[in-house]
N, C-alpha and C positions, 0 to 999 in steps of 0.2 A: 739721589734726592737730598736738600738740605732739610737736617734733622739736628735738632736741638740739645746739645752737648750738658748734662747732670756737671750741675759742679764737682762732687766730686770726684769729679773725670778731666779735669781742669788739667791734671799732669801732664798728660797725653799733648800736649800742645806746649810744652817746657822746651823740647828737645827741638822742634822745629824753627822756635821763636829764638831760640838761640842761635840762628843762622843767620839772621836776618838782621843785613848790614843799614838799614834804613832809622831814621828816628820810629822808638813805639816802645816806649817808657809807658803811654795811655796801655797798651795791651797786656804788657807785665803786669801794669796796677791790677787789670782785671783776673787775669790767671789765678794772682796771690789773692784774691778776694778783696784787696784794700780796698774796692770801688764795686758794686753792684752791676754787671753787665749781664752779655749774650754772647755764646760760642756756638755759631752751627756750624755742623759738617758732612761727609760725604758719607761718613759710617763712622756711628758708635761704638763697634770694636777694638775697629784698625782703621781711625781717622788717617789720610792723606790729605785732607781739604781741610782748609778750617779759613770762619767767619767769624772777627772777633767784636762785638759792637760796644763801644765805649755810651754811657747814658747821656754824653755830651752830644754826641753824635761821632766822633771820628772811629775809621773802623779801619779793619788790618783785611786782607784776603790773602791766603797763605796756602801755599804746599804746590800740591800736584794742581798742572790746568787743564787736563786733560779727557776729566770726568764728565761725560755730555749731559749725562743725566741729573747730577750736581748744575753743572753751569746753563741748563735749560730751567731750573731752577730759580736760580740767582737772578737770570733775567727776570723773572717777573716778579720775584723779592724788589732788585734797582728799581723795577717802573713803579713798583706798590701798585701790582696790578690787585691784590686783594684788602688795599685800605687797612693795614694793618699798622701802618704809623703816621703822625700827622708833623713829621720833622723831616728834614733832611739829614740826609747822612751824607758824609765827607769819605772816602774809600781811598786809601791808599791800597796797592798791591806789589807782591813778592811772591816769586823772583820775575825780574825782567819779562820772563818768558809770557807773564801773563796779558803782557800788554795787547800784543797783537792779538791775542784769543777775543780779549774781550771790545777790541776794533773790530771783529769781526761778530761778535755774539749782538754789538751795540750798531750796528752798521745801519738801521736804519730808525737811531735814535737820539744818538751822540750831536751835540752840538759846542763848538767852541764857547767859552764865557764872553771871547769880544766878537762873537758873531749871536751871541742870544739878544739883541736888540728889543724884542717885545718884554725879555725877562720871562720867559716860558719856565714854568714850577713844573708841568704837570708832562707825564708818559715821555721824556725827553733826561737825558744825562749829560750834564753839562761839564765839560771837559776844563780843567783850571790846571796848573803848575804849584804845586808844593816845594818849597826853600828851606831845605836843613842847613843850616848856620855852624860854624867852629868858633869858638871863642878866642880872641886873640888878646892876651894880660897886655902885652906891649903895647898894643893900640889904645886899648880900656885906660892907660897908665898916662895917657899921654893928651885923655878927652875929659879927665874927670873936674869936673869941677862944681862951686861953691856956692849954696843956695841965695838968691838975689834980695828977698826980701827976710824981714819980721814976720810979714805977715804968713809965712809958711812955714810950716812946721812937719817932721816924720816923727811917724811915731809909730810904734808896733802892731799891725795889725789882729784887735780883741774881738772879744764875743760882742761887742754891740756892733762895732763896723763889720763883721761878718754876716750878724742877723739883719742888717739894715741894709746891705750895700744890692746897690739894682745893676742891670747890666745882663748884656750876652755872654760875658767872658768875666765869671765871678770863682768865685773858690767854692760856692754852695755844688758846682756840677762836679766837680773834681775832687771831693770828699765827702766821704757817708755823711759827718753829720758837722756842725759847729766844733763837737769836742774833738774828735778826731783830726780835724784840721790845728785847733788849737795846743795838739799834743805830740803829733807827728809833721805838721807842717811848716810854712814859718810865711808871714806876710811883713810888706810895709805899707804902711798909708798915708798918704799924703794930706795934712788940713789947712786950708786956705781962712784964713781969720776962721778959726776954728767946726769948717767944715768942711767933712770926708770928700774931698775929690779926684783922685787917684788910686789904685792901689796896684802893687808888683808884689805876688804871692808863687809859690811854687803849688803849679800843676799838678808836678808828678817830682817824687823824690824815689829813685833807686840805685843802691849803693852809694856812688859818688857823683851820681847825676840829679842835677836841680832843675828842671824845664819851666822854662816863666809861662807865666800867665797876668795879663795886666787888662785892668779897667778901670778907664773914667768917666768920672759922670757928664754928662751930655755939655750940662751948661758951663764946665771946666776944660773942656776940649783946645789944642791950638794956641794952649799956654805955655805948653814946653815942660808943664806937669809931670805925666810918663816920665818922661826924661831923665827929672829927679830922684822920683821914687826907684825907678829902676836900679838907678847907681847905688839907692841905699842895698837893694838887696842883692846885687851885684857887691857888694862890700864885704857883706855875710856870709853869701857864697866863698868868695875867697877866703875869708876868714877862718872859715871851718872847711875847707879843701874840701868845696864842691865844684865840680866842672858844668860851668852855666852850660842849660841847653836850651836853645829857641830855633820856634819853626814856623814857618808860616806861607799864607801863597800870595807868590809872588804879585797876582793881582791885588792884594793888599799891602799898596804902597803906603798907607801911613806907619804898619810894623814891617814893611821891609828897609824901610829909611831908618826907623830909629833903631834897630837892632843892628846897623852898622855906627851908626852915632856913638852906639854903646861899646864900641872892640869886636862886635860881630863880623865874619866873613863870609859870604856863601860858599857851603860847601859842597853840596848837591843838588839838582833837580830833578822832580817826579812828575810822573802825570799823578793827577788828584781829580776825581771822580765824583762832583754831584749827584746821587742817587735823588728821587725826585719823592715831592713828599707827599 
């Protein structure tokens, strides 16, 4: 059965996540408590499974696949057959081995992303590709270039563009609070005649790993915005010998374009797992 992991027991999940060759900087964050999540597992003792849920929604599914009573479980966790969350979750999984279990666990649920046509949310797992990217300086070195106008400006991003900024993909999910982003994290923001419309923040910071995260505002979209902003903190990374990390799925052509734009290379594919909300 999936049962619900005591922080304090958060160790127990060190040694396994260390194995694990895939991007999940998100799951470290949780483990180390930097970010408020959920770990279930197969047994509170002697975990072998483990469920790790990031509060954005992207989640890790780890260890053994082999526990029916765990994974008869987890199915109706995926479908939210007891309406216990009103979001989607994103599911990555490790090792390889899990795939086919849960082709099989999902066999009369799973639907591809370019065959959901109606866009079905509900009792259905929609199947997408996730893109872990390598960073390439030589490429980056060779693309960068020099802001077009006056009327744009970078500048650092502060406590009022943090408390202010709207978005699906903001820095408020990815840090407990304002301060702790302002203290451990590091953003740029982009102002167009002196309004916020971009911004390139780090995700996730571990060791020498910086994972972007970018949003712009709606009505600033298709200007080549991103773009800039990015480079600013693609500069600082460099600067302070961070090794940029970006991911994203593949069916999200507008950050699969511009994270090659930027020196990025693909350097893996996953299946990626809509759990239904």
């Amino acid at each position: 059965m999936m049962k619900l992991l005591a922080e304090n027991h958060y160790y127990k999940v060190t040694e396994p996540l260390e194995k694990v060759t895939i991007n999940t900087l998100f799951a470290q964050d949780i483990i180390q408590q930097k970010i408020k999540g959920k770990i279930y597992v197969d047994n509170i003792d002697t975990p072998n499974t483990f469920y790790i849920v990031h509060p954005y929604g992207m989640t890790l599914l780890l260890g053994a696949h082999n526990n029916e009573s765990f994974n008869a479980d987890f199915k109706e966790y995926s479908l939210n057959i007891g309406n216990i969350r009103n979001h989607f979750e994103w599911m990555q999984a490790y090792p390889n081995a899990w795939h086919p279990v849960l082709a099989e666990l999902y066999k009369d649920c799973i639907i591809r992303s370019s065959d959901n046509k109606n866009q079905l949310n509900h009792g259905i797992i929609e199947l997408n590709t996730r893109v872990n990217f390598k960073f390439n300086p030589q490429k980056y070195r060779d693309i960068k270039t020099s802001f077009p106008s006056d009327d744009v400006k970078i500048v650092r991003t502060d406590s009022v563009i943090f408390r202010n900024m709207k978005g699906s993909v903001i820095p408020h999910y990815f840090w407990k609070n304002e301060q702790d982003f302002l203290n451990n994290g590091v953003g740029f923001s982009l102002l167009y005649q002196n309004q916020p419309a971009s911004t390139a923040y780090s995700a996730c910071i571990q060791g020498n790993q910086l994972e972007f995260g970018i949003e712009t505002a709606e009505d600033f979209r298709g200007k080549g915005f991103a773009e800039m902003v990015c480079l600013a903190l693609l500069e600082y990374a460099i600067k302070n010998n961070f090794e940029p990390v970006w991911a994203c799925k593949l069916e999200n052509k507008e950050s699969y374009n511009l994270a090659q734009k930027l020196g990025f290379e693909p350097s893996l594919e996953i299946p990626f797992y809509r759990l239904s909300n």
